[in-house]
N, C-alpha and C positions, 0 to 999 in steps of 0.2 A: 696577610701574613703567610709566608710560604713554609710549607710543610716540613716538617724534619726530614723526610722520608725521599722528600724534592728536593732537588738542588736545579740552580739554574741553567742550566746546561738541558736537564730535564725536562725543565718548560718550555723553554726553544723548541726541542722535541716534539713535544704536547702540542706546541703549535700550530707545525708545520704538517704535522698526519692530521691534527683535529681540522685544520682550515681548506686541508686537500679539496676536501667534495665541491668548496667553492671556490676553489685555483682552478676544477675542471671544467664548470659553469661557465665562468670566465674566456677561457681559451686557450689554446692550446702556448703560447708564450709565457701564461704562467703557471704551465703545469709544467715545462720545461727548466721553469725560474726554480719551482720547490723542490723538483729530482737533483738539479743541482746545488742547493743548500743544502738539502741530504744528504749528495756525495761529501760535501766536504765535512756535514758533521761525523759522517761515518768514515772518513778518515781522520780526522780530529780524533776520533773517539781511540779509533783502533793503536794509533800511535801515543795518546795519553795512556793507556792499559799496557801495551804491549801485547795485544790480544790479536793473533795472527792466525787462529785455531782454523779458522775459518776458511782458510786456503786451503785443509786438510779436506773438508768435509768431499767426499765423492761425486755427489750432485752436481753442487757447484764446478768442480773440474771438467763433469760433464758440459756442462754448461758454459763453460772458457773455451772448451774446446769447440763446441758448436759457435760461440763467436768468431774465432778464429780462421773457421772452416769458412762460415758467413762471409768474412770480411777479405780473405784469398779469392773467396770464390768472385765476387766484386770486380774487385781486381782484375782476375783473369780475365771477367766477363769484358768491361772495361776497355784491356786490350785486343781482344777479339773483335769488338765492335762500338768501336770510338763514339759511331751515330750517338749509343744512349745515353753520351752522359754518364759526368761524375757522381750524379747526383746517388744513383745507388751505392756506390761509395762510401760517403758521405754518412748516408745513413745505416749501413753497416756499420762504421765506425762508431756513430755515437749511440749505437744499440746499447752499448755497455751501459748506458744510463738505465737501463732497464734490467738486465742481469745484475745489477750490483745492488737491486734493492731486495735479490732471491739471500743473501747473508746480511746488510743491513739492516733490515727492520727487525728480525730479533735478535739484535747487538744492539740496537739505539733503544726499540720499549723491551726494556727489561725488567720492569714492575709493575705489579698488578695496579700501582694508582695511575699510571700511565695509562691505560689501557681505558679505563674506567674513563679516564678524561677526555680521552679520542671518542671512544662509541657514545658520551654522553650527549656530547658537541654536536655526530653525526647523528644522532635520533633524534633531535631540534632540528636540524635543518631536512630531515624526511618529513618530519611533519607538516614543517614548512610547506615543500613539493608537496605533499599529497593533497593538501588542501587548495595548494595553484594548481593544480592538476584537474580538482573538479571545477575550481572557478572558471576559470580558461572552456572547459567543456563547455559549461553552462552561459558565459557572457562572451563570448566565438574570441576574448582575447584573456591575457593573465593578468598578474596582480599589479606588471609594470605598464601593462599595455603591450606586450607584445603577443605578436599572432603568428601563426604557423603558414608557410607559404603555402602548406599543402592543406585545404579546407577538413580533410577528413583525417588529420592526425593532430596531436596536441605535441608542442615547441615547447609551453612553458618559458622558463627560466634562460633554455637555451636561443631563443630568439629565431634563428633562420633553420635551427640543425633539428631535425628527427629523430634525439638520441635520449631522450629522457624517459624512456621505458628501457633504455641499457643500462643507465644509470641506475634506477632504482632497481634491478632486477639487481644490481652488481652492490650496492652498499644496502637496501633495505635488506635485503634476506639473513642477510650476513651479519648487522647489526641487533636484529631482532632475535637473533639465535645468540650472540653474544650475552644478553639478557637471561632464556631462558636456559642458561646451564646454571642460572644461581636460583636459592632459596628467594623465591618472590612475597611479597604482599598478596592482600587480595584483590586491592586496588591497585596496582602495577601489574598485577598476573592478568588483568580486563585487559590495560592500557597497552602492553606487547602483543599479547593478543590479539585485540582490533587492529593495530599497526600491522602487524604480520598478513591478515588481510586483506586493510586500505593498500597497502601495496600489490596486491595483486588484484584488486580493481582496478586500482591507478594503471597499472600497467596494461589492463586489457582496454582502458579508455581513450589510451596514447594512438592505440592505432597502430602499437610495432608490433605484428602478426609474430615473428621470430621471438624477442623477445618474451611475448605473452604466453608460446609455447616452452620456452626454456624457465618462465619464471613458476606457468606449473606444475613442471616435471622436479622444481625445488620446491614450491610448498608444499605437495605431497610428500616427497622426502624426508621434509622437515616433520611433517606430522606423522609421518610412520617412524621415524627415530627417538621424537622429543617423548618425554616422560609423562604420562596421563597426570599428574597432578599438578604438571606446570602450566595446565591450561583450566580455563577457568568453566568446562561442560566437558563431556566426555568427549573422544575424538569423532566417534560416530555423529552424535548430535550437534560438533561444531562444524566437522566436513560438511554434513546435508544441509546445515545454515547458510557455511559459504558459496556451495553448488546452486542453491538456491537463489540468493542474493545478487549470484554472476548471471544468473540466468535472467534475472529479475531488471539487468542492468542494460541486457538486448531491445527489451520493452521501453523501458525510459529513454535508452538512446540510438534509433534505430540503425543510426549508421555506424556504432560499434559491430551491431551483425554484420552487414554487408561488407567492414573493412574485413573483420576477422574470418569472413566466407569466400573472399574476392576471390585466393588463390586457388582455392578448388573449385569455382567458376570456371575461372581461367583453365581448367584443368579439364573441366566436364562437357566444356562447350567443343571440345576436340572429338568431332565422330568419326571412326573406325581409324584408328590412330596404327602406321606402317612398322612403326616401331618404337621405343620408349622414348626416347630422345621427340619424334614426334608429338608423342604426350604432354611433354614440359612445350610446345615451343610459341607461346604466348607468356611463358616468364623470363624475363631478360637475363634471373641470375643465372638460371641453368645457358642462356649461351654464354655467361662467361665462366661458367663454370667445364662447358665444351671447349669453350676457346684454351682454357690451360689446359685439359687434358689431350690438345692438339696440339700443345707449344712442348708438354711434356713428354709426350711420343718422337717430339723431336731433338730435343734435350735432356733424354733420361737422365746422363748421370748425375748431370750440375746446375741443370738449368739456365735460365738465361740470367740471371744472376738479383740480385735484391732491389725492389722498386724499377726493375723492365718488362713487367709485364705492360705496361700500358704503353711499352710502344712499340714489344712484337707483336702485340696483338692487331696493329694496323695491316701487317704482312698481309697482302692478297691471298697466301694459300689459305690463310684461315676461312674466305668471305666462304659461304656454304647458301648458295643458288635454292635449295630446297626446305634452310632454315628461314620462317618468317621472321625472326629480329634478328638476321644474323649482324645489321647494320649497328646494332646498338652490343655488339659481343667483346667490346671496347669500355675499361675501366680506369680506375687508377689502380687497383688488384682486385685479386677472383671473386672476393665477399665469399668468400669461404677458407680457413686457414689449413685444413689439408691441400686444397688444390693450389692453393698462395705455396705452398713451399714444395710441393712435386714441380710447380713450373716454375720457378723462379730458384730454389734449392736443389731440386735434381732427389735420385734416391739417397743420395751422399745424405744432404742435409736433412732429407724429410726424416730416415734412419736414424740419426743421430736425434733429432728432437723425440723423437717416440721412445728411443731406448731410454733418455732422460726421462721422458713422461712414465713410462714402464718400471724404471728402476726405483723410481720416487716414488709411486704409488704404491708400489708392491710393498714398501718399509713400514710408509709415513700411514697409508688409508689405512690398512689391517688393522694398527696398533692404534688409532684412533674410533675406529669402531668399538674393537676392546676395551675401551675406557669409556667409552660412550660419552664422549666430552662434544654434545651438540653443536656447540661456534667449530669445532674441528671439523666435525663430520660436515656440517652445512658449508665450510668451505673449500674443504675437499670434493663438493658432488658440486660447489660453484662452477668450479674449476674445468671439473668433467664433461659440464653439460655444457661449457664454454668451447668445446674440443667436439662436440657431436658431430659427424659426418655429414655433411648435405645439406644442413642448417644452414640460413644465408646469417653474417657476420664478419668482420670486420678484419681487419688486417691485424695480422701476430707482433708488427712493428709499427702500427701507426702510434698518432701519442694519444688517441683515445682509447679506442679499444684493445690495444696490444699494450698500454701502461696497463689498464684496467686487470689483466689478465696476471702481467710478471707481479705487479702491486701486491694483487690477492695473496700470487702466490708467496711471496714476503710472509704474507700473514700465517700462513696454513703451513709455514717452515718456525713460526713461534715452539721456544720450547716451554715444556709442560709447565718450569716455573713462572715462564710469563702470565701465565693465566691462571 
């Protein structure tokens, strides 16, 4: 029986956000499928209301405009140098499928039973993963059979991809904070709780060293924000459990230490190192994270335009005789999204993104610390710690990691009455 409160339209909705986690599982064709049944219910939507407000809001203008900027720049690029292909183009273009989810998703969930029915859906299927997540540890494959090419990280669900410690770093934390802003049980107040956790075990057993660093620096957060009564021990004696338990998890599985140590190996085994850049140079990201700071000294203002990094970076000035990978300083982009958009955006575009980042956070963070509404605050420092400098991660426009990111941001633009 459907709800008074539901109408169908509603459910559709309820759907398509509850079934996302596993449209991303899937692949990238049908994460592509659900932004665009988005797009049209949120035009649908906006033309049955007459509800246009949302072209006023600042942000977003911000936001049209950096597309804008994005998809000229393209262009020009483009014509400048034919070699790279439309393909950056292309994907400028249909960037919008990402910007349009920053006023969509609070126009489409606009009721608290909405909302309730998405994070219900997504907390089922975390469970799911966390428990593939140790299986797979434990039996070297998952629940379907599938195995990781790389023997010392866990695939999971995702089969060939490396990505399911982004995954959870990106919907558990977020999910489990949605929980604890409300009046709990005391059986539910255990059951988020341990969730809150099991994800950040899961995550340090994946094997994705960045992620496991970005998903600590949000459980702590989360535990120095959330309310002492919404946990089921005090914070002191649940931190020293969890410190304890992670620690506990080095012993059970030795090659979580050595993945989780590998890069400051890598790091220490360099003696009397000539200058910093020598320091890093047995890590591949930092030459590509050289390589765009060497594209972008060449192209301060504009860059060489959206998705070519991967093919100025063949240029011979780049190859560097004195860097040991410098053979491997070649990507599809930097794995890092400030240097993705200083070399490929120029100052033009990396400015215009930060000033967005800057003028949204200055409004939205402040006013949500003041209200101390924890699914707000936890996804506003998602968000942050998604933006960390130096950090290795993912493209600002791929359809994994760069949906992941505008998505959230959808979420952490709800307003108060949605929730």
């Amino acid at each position: 029986m459907i709800s008074k409160k539901l109408n169908i339209g509603d459910y559709l909705i309820i759907f398509f956000f509850a079934t996302f986690p596993v449209a991303i599982i899937i692949g990238n064709f049908f994460i592509n499928f659900y932004l665009f049944c988005i797009f049209l219910l949120f035009i649908f939507n906006i033309f049955k209301n007459k509800n246009f407000i949302w072209l006023k809001n600042k942000h977003f203008k911000i936001l049209l405009f950096f597309y804008i900027y994005i998809v000229l720049n393209s262009l020009l690029n483009y014509f400048i140098t034919p070699s790279f292909g439309y393909d950056g183009l292309i994907r400028s273009l249909f960037f919008l499928k990402f910007l349009i989810l920053f006023p969509a998703i609070p126009l489409l969930i606009d009721k608290e039973e909405m909302l309730e029915s998405i994070f219900k859906f997504w907390l089922i299927i975390i469970f799911i993963i966390i428990i593939d997540v140790f299986f797979e540890k434990y039996n070297g494959s998952n629940l379907l059979g599938f195995k990781s090419q790389d023997g010392t990280r866990i695939a999971s669900f995702f089969y060939d991809e490396n990505v399911i410690g982004t995954f959870l770093l990106s919907f558990g934390f977020i999910t489990s904070a949605f929980y604890l802003r409300k009046k709990l049980t005391n059986k539910f107040k255990i059951i988020i709780n341990l969730t809150l956790i099991l994800i950040l075990f899961s995550i340090l057993i994946t094997g994705e060293r960045s992620a496991f660093l970005k998903s600590t620096l949000l459980f702590l957060l989360i535990f120095y924000f959330v309310e002492e009564e919404k946990l089921f021990l005090k914070k002191f004696y649940l931190l020293a459990l969890t410190v304890f338990f992670t620690t506990s998890l080095f012993f059970i599985f030795p090659s979580v230490l050595l993945k989780q140590t590998e890069f400051f190996n890598r790091i220490l085994i360099i003696e009397n190192p000539k200058t910093i850049s020598q320091r890093f140079e047995n890590i591949k990201y930092f030459q590509h994270y050289d390589t765009a700071i060497e594209i972008f000294k060449n192209y301060k203002l504009n860059g060489v335009g959206n998705k070519n990094f991967r093919f100025e970076c063949h240029n011979k000035r780049y190859f560097k005789e004195d860097s040991k990978l410098t053979n491997l300083r070649c990507s599809t982009h930097p794995h890092q999204i400030h240097f993705e958009l200083l070399s490929e955006q120029g100052l033009i575009g990396y400015c215009i993104f930060i000033f967005f980042i800057f003028s949204y956070f200055k409004e939205k963070f402040l006013s949500d610390l003041r209200k101390k509404n924890i699914f707000k605050i936890t996804t506003n420092f998602y968000l942050i710690i998604f933006l960390i400098p130096l950090l290795p991660g993912g493209s600002l426009f791929s359809t994994f990691n760069g949906f992941l990111f505008w998505f959230f941001l959808g979420f952490a633009n709800l307003k108060r009455k949605n929730y």
